[in-house]
N, C-alpha and C positions, 0 to 999 in steps of 0.2 A: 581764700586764694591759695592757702599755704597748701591743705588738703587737692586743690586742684590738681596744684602742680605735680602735687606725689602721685596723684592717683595715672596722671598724664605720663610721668615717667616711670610707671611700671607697667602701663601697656604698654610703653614702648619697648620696655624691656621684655616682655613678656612677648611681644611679636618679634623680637630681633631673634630670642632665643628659638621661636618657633621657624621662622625663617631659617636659621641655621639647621634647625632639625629637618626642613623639607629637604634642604641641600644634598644635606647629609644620607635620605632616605632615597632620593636623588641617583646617588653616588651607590650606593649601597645596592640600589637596585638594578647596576649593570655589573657591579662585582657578584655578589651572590650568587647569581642564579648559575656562574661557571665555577664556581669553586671547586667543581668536582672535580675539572678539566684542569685547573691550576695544582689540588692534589694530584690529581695522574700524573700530569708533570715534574711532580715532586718526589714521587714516587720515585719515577723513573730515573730521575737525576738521584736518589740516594744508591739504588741499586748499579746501574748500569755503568754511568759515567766511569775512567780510569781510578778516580779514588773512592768508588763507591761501596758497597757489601760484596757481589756480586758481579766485576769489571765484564761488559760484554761490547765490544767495538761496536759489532752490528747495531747493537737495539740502541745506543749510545747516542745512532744518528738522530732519532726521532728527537731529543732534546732538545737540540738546536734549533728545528726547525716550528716544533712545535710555541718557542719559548719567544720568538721573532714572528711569526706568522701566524701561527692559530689561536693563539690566546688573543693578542688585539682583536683580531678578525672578529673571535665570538664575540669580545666585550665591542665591540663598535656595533655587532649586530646586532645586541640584546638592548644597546642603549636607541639605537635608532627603531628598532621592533617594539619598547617602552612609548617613546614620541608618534609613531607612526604607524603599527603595525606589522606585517611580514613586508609591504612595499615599505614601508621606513627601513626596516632591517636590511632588506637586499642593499639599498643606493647607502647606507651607511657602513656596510660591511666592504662597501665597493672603495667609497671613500673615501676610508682609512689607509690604503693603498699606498694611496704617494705616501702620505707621513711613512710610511714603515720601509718605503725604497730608500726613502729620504737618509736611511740611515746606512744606506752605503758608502756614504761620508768616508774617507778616512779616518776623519778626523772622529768618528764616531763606531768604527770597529773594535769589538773586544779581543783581548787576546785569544779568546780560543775560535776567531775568526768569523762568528758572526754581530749583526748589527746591536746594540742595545735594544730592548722590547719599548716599543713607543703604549705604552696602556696608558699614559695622562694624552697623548695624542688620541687614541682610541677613545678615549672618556670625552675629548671635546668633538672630535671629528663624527663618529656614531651619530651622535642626538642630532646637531648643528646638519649634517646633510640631510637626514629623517625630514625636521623642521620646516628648511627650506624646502624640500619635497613636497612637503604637504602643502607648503603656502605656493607655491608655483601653481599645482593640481588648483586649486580655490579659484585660480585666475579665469579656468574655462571651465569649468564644474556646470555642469547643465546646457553648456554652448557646443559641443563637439557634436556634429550630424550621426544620426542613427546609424551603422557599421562600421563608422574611424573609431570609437572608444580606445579598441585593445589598441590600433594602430598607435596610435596619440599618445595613449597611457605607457606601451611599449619605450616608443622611442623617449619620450621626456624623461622617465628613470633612467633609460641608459645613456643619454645624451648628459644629464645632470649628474648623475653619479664618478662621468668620465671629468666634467668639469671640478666636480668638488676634490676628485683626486689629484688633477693637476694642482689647486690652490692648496692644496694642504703640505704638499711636495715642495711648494716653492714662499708659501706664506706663513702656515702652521709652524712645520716642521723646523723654522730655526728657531723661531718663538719657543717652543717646546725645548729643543734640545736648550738653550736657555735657560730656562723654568729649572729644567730637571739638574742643569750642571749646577745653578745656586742653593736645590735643596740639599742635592747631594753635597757640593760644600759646607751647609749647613749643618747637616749629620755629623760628618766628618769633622769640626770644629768640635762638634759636642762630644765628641767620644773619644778628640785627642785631650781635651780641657777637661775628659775625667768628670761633665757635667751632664750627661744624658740622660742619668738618676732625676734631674731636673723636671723630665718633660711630664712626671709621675703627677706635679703640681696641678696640670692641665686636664691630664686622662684621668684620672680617677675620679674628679668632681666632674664631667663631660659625661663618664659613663653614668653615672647617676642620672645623671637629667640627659641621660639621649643624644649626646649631642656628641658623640667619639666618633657618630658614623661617617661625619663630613673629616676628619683627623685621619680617622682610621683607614676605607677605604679609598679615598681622598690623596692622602700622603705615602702613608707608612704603607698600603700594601703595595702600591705602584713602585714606589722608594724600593721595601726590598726585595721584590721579586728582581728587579734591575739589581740590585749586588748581589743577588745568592747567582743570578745569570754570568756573575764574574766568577773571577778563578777561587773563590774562595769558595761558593756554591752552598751562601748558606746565608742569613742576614739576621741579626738580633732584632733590627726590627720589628720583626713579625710578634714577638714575645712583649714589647712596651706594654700592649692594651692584653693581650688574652694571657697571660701569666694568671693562674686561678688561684696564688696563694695567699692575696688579700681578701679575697670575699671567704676564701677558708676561714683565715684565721679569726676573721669577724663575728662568723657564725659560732665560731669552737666557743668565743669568750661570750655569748647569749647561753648557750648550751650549761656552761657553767656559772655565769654570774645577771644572766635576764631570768626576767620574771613574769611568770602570766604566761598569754599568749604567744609571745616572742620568744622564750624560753621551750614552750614545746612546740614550736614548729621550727626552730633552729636545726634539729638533726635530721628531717627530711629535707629541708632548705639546701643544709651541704650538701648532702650527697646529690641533689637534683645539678648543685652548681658545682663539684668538685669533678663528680663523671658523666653529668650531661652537657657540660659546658654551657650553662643555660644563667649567665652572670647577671642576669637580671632580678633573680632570686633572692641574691642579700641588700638590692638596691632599698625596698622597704623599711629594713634595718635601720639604714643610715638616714632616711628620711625619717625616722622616727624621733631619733636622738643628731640631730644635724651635727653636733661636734665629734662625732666618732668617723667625721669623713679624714680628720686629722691621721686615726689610725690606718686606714686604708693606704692613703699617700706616704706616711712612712714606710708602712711595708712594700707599696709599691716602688718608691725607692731605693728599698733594701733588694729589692729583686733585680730592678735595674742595673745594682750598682756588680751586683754578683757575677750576673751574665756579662757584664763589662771587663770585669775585672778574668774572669777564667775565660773571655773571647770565643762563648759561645754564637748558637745559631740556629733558627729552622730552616729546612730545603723551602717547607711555602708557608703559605700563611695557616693556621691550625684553627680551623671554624667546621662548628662551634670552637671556642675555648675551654673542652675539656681534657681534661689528664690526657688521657687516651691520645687524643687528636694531638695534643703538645708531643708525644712522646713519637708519635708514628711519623710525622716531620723533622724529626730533631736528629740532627748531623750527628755521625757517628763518632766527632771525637770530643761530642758537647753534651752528650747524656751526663756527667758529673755535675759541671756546672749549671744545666739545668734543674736537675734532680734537686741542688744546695739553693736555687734561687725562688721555688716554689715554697722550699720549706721553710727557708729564710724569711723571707716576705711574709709565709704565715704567722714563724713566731714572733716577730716585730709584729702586725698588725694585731696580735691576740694580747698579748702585753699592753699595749697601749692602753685599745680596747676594754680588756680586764680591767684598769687602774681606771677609767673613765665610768668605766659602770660599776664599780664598788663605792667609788666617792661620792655619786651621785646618788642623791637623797632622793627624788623623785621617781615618780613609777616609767615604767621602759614604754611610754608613749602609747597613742591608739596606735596597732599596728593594722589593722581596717583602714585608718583615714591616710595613713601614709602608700598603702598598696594602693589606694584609691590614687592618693597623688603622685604615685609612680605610676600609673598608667595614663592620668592627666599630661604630666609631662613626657610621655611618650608617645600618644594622639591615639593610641586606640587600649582594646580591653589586650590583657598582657595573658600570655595562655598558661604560666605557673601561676596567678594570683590567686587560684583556690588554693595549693598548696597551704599557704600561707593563712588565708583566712575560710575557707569551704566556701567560696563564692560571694560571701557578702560582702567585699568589696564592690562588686556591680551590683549586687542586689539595695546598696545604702544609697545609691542615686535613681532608682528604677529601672525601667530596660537599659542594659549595656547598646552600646550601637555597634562594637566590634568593628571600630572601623566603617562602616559605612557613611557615606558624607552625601548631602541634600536630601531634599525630601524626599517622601513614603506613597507613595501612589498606590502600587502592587501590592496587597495582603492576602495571602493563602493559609486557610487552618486547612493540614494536613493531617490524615491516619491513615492508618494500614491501609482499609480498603477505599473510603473516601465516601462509605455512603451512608454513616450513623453520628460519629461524634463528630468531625469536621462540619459535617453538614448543620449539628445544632448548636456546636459551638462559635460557628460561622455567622449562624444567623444572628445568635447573640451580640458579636463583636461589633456585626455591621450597623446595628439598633444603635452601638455607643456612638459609634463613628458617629454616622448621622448625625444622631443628635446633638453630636460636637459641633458640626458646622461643616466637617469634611466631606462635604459633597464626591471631590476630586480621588477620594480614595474608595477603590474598587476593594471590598473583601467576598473571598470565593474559597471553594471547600476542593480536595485534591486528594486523590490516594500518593501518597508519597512515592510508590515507583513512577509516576507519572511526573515528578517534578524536575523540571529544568533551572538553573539559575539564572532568572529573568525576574525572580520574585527581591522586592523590596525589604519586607518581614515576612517568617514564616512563623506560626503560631503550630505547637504541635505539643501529645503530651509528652510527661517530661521522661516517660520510656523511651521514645521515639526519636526524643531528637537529635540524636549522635549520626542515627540515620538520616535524616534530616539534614542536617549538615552537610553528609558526603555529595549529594546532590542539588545543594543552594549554599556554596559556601562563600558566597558575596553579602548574602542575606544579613539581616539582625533576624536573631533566632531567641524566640520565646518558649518557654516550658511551661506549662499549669497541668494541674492534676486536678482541678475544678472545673469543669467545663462551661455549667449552668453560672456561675456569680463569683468565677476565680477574681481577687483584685489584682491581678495582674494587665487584666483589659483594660481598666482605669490608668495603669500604667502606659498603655500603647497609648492611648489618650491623649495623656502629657506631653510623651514622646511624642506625636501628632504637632500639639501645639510647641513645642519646639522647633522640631525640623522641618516644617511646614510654614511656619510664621513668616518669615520672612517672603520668601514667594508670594501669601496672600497678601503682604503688608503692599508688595508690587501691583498686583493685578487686580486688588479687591477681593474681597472674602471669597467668591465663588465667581467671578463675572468669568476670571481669563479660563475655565476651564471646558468651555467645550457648552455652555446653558443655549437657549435658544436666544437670537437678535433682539428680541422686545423686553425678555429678563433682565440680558445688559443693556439696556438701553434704559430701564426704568433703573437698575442700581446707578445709573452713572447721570441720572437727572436729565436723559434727555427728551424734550417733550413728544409726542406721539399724534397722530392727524386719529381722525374720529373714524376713517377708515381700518387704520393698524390696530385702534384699541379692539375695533371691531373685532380682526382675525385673531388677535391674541384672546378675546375671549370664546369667539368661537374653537379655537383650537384647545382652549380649555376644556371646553365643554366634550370636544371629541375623545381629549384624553381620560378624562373624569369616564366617559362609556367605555372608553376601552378598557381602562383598569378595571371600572366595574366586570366588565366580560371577561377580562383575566380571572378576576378573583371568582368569580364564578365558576368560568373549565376549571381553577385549580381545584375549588371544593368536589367537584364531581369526579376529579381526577382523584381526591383524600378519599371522598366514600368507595372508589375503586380499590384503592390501596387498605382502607382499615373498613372490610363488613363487619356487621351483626356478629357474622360468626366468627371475626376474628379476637372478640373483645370477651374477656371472662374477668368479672367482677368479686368472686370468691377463689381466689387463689390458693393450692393447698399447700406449694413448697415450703419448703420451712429451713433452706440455705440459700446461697447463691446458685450451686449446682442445679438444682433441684426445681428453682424457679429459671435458670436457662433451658432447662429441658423441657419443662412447662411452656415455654412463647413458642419455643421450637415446637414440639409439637402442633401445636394451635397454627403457626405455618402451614404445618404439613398437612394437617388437617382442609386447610384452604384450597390444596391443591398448587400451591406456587412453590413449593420448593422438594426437592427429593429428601428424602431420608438422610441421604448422607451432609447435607446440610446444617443440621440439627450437632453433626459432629464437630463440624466447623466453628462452631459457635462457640463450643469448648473450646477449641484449639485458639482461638481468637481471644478469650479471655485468661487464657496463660500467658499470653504475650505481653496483655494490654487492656487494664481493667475499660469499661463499659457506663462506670459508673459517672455519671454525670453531675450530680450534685442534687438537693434540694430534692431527696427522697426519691431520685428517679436514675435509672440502669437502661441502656438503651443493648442489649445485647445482638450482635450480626456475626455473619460468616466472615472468614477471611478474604481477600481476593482472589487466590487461588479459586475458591470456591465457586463463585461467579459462576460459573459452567453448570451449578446445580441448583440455579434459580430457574424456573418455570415462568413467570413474571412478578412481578413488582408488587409486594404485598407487604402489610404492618401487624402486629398481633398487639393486646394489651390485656395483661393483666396487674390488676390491683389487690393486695394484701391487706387486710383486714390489720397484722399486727407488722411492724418491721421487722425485713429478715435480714441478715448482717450480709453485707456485699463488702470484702476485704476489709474491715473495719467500720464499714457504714452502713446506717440504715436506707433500709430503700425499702417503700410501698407501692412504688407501680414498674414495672416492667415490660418496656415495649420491643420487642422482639422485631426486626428488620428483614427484610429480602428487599435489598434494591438493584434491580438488571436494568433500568433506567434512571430517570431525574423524576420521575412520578410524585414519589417518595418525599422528596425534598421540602416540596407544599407542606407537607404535613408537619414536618419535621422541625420547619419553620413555628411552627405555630404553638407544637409543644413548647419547644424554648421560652414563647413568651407567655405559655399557659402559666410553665412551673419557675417564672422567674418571678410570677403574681400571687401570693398568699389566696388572693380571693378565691384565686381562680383553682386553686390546686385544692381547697377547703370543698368546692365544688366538686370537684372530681371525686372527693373523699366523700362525700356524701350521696353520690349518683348510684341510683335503685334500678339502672335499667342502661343497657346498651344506645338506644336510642340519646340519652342522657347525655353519654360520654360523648358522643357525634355532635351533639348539639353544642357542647360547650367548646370543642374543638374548634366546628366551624363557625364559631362566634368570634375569636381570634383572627387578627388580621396577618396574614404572614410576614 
């Protein structure tokens, strides 16, 4: 029971925490995406304003107006455009209206004559009008007569949007002004009581485990963009969470007193976190050796206590949190005391630090398992965690999912042109699949300009997939440089039975996904009349001739694609060069590809080796090239001894031209030729062209 209980109350701990972190990622995700717009404003306020670098009346106006109206406006848009899309953004940007008239208040005018900026008003009203938008729309969703849509769609946002403006004007907005006047007395308590240093308790073990976003954006940025909006024009605030001189100082005392691992990646670590603001960096550190979060919070602190004491300030919030971004906000008569409170914080956090890791007799932790659970406790893959360890932190649990959440339906193996190694790496993948059980998952082969982010996983090699990326960056993105038996497909596998399980746990292994009515109906025990068994057998029978006649056009389609004369069983090259030029030819020889093809081929494997695995190089054109395909043809030749293909041996080389999907049959087949010892022994032993055809089209695609 005792075991129950613990185990009971660390999930709950364990969701509370995670909870807080959606909040926070929540929040985070209608601050962010304007930060630029909050810099400009920041900007402008250092420069322009009467006590600025720079004093300019005119340009001076924009701050005002900016700092009261357009900043809500975006964040109410960005958060309602989050919940509902551009219709959520419009009637949330609309919304926000009343809260921000709302502050014509007297009682709520600043001295330099406009309103306080409602952004925690903005932060509720944004989403909350989106929401209801949406759930309204739900109410007639497929009931509207064919030509009212726009009418209907029309007026309900503008009618609603008018609506949630008035409530927020007369409901919201004193709730808020509220809210806002008790945190601000709260502040204000802490920094006449000399205890602001305090809140370092909270942020410094929050930024560790993720959870500062719901604090940080939350509070403290709303907090002090409203007081630097005062006459003081400037708010310590901003500095509690992005002051970078604890995670400096952290790293400085690895650099000199860690060991192993941790000690040489400590000096690229700082600099990633000292001038790219990137504070996620030394978080592994501190997961490593947990009691060194002691030093972090003293110096955090110490920074507090600094900027307190000499009544520093930033014009906005400084994100990232590096040097740079600190410095290019930072009020002009607070560059000293910032300058003392970065360095201060450092040398308290390294001191501690140092004495923590000299005393300790024990080695400086897996710093692998801890990257790993820094990015555990932050819900996806973290994009410094190579730094730290070259990637095997994702690579110690299998495919990373980078974020992605629910199942895997979509898989596309991508290459350059999309019609050689995708196509057999493809086939290979899909064989696993299957035989998993995953019916429900489609894998299909793709030239990578062709790719849209629609795809679930993209499978690509590991040249490729940066590009890859740029064009599916929703995706989980896999790397292999084996094409034919990489274990990395065994990995997609797994990943399968993870992020899929559940779904089938709902629906039945295969039933809910689309099978015919008599499949489901025999997985789910239902009985069947002597009629239905009837057609379900007859329609077997149909399907069993059709496939047969598929398989059939496709082999007639393979002998189109590889003749007699395209197949040469004494190979004379004696490099890789040498046997690309060897299929190339043999191509052109066929009559399907021009001359300048043959060039392509080269070009194609400077990019991006060809080499597939298991003795076998499938070498093609680029896509450009495409234009110099004649039609659809395969070339093969076989080596007598191995010739080195960038470190590997390979004895057969089948050289490609594919202008259509012809190809692909074929392509098919090799994969499962040379994925079979038996069968590739065969090959190696075949005294005749006919030979090769035969053992080909004995393979099932």
């Amino acid at each position: 029971m005792a075991s129950t209980t613990a185990t009971s109350g660390g999930a709950e701990r364990v969701s509370a925490r995670v909870h807080v972190q959606k909040f926070g990622t929540f929040l985070s995700n209608m601050i962010m995406p304007n930060i630029g717009a909050i810099i400009a404003w920041g900007l402008l306020t250092a420069f322009f304003i009467p006590v600025g670098w720079t004093p300019n009346e005119r340009v001076a106006t924009i701050v005002g107006p900016a700092i009261t109206y357009l900043l809500p406006i975006l964040i109410a848009y960005t958060g309602g455009f989050n919940v509902y899309g551009v219709r959520g953004g419009v009637v949330g940007a609309f919304g926000v209206m009343g809260v921000i008239m709302a502050t014509s208040d007297p009682l709520f005018i600043g001295k330099d004559g406009h309103g306080s900026p409602m952004f925690l008003g903005a932060m509720i009203m944004g989403p909350l009008t989106a929401w209801t938008m949406k759930k309204i729309d739900s109410l007639w969703d497929g009931k509207i007569k064919p030509g009212f849509e726009m009418l209907v769609n029309n007026f309900a946002a503008g009618i609603w949007a008018m609506i949630m403006s008035i409530a927020g004007m007369f409901l919201l907005a004193p709730v808020v002004r509220v809210i806002i006047g008790w945190l601000g007395d709260l502040v204000n308590f802490l920094v006449s009581h000399n205890i602001l240093p305090l809140t370092s308790i909270v942020i410094e073990p929050a930024k560790v485990f993720f959870l500062n976003n719901a604090i940080n954006h939350g509070v403290l940025t709303p907090l002090g963009i409203q007081e630097a909006s005062g006459s003081a024009h400037k708010s310590v605030l901003f500095l509690l969470e992005a002051n970078p001189g604890p995670g400096l100082g952290l790293l400085l005392a690895y650099m000199l007193f860690g060991r192993g691992m941790a000690r040489a990646s400590a000096p690229g670590a700082a600099i990633i976190h000292f001038l790219g603001g990137i504070h996620e960096i030394y978080f592994p550190y501190v997961l490593a050796k947990p009691k060194l979060i002691a030093a972090v919070v003293l110096g955090g602190m110490t920074g507090v206590f600094t900027n307190v004491l000499f009544h520093v300030g930033l014009r906005a919030p400084a994100a990232p949190g590096s040097i740079i971004a600190v410095y290019a906000q930072t009020a002009g008569d607070s560059y000293l005391g910032v300058t003392l409170s970065w360095i201060l914080a450092a040398a308290v956090t390294f001191l501690v630090a140092a004495f923590l890791l000299r005393t300790d007799k024990s080695d400086d932790g897996d710093l692998t398992a801890a990257t790993a659970q820094m990015e555990a406790n932050k819900g996806k893959k973290s994009s410094v965690a190579s730094a730290l360890t070259g990637g095997s932190a994702a690579a110690a649990g299998g495919v990373a999912t980078e974020g992605h959440t629910g199942p895997i339906h979509k898989i596309v193996f991508a290459c350059d042109a999309g019609m050689g190694s995708s196509a057999m790496g493809a086939s290979v993948l899909r064989r696993k699949v299957q035989a998993a059980g995953h019916q429900d998952v489609t894998v299909v082969n793709k030239a990578i300009s062709t790719l849209g982010d629609e795809w679930d996983l993209v499978v690509t090699h590991q040249d490729l997939t940066d590009r890859a990326r740029q064009r599916t960056g929703s995706a989980v993105h896999v790397s292999v440089d084996n094409f034919m038996n990489s274990p990395r497909y065994d990995e997609i596998v797994d990943l399968l039975e993870r992020t899929n399980r559940d779904e089938h746990g709902e629906h039945g292994e295969h039933g809910a996904h689309g099978e015919p009515a008599s499949v489901g109906a025999a997985h789910h025990g239902g009985a069947t009349t002597g009629a239905t068994a009837g057609v379900a057998t007859a329609t077997s029978a149909g399907a069993a001739t059709a496939a047969g006649a598929g398989h059939a056009e496709r082999a007639d389609h393979a002998s189109g694609v590889l003749g007699r004369e395209g197949i040469e069983l004494h190979g004379r090259g004696r490099g890789r060069d040498e046997a690309i030029e060897e299929a190339g030819r043999l191509l052109v020889a066929q009559g399907s590809v021009d001359e300048s093809y043959v060039a392509s081929m080269h070009e194609r494997e400077q990019s991006v080796s060809t080499y597939m695995g298991n003795l076998l190089a499938i070498p093609h054109g680029t896509n450009e090239a495409k234009g110099s395909i004649r039609r659809t043809a395969m070339s093969f030749v076989r080596y007598a001894d191995p010739i080195d293909w960038n470190g590997n041996e390979v004895k057969f080389v089948v050289g490609i031209a594919g202008a259509g999907d012809d190809h692909l049959a074929l392509l098919a087949k090799l994969a499962q030729v040379f994925l079979d010892e038996e069968q590739v022994a065969r090959l190696e032993a075949a005294t005749s062209a006919d030979e090769v055809e035969q053992i080909l089209s004995s393979v099932q695609a």
